[in-house]
C-alpha positions, 0 to 999 in steps of 0.5 A, spaced: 474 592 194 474 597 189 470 604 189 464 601 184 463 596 190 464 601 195 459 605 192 453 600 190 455 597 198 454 605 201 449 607 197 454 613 196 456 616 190 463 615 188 464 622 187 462 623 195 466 618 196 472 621 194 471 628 197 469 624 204 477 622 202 480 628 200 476 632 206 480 627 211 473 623 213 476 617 210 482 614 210 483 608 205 489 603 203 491 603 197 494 598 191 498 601 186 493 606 183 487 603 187 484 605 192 481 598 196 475 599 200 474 596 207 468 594 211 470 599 216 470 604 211 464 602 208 461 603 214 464 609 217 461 612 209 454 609 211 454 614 218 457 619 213 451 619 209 447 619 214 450 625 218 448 628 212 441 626 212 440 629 219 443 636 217 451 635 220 455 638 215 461 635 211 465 641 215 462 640 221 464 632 221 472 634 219 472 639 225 469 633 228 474 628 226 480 634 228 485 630 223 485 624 227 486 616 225 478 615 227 474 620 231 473 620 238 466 618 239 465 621 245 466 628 242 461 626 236 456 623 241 456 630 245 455 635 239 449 630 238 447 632 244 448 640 242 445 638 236 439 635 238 437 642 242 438 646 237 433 642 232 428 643 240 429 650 239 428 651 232 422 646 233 419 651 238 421 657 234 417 655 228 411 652 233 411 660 235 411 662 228 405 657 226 401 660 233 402 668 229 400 665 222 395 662 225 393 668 229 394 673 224 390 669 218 384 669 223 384 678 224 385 678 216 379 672 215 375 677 221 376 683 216 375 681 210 367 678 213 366 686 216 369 688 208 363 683 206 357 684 211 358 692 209 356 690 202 
């Protein structure tokens, strides 16, 4: 299948489909000028995308894949797991800052009642 199909079959634009290519996250075979997409490679567009809605980088998937054929899965699977602690501690870091705002908006709130009891 050609890059139209590739892309309406991923849900990718064709333009990221090209720079997945052109950043070595995809190999794809050609005939003559065209490129021939694959299944394989229409499913390995889709774990890209996807990459990229939990907040992996492009740059970080090249490191990833280390100029390799495929990528070694086991690797992926481990920086998942450094990746997945990361989101945990930026999710306790913003459930802290959530407790201060809350705490410095209730001193504000008793101030501004203290202002308007005077009057």
């Amino acid at each position: 299948m050609f890059i139209k199909e590739a892309s309406e079959l991923s849900g990718a634009t064709q333009r990221a489909i090209r720079l997945y290519e052109s950043l070595g996250l995809l190999t794809v075979a050609r005939a003559g000028k065209y490129r021939v997409y694959t299944e394989t490679n229409i499913n390995l567009i889709k774990i890209i995308k996807e990459g990229q809605t939990l907040g992996i980088h492009l740059s970080e998937m090249v490191k990833l894949k280390d100029g390799q054929e495929d990528f070694d899965w086991q690797t992926v699977r481990d920086f998942l797991i450094d990746k997945q602690r990361d989101v945990e501690r930026q999710i306790q870091q913003l459930e802290l800052q959530r407790d201060r705002i809350e705490q410095y908006r209730a001193s504000i709130t008793m101030c501004v009642e203290g202002v308007d009891s005077d009057l």
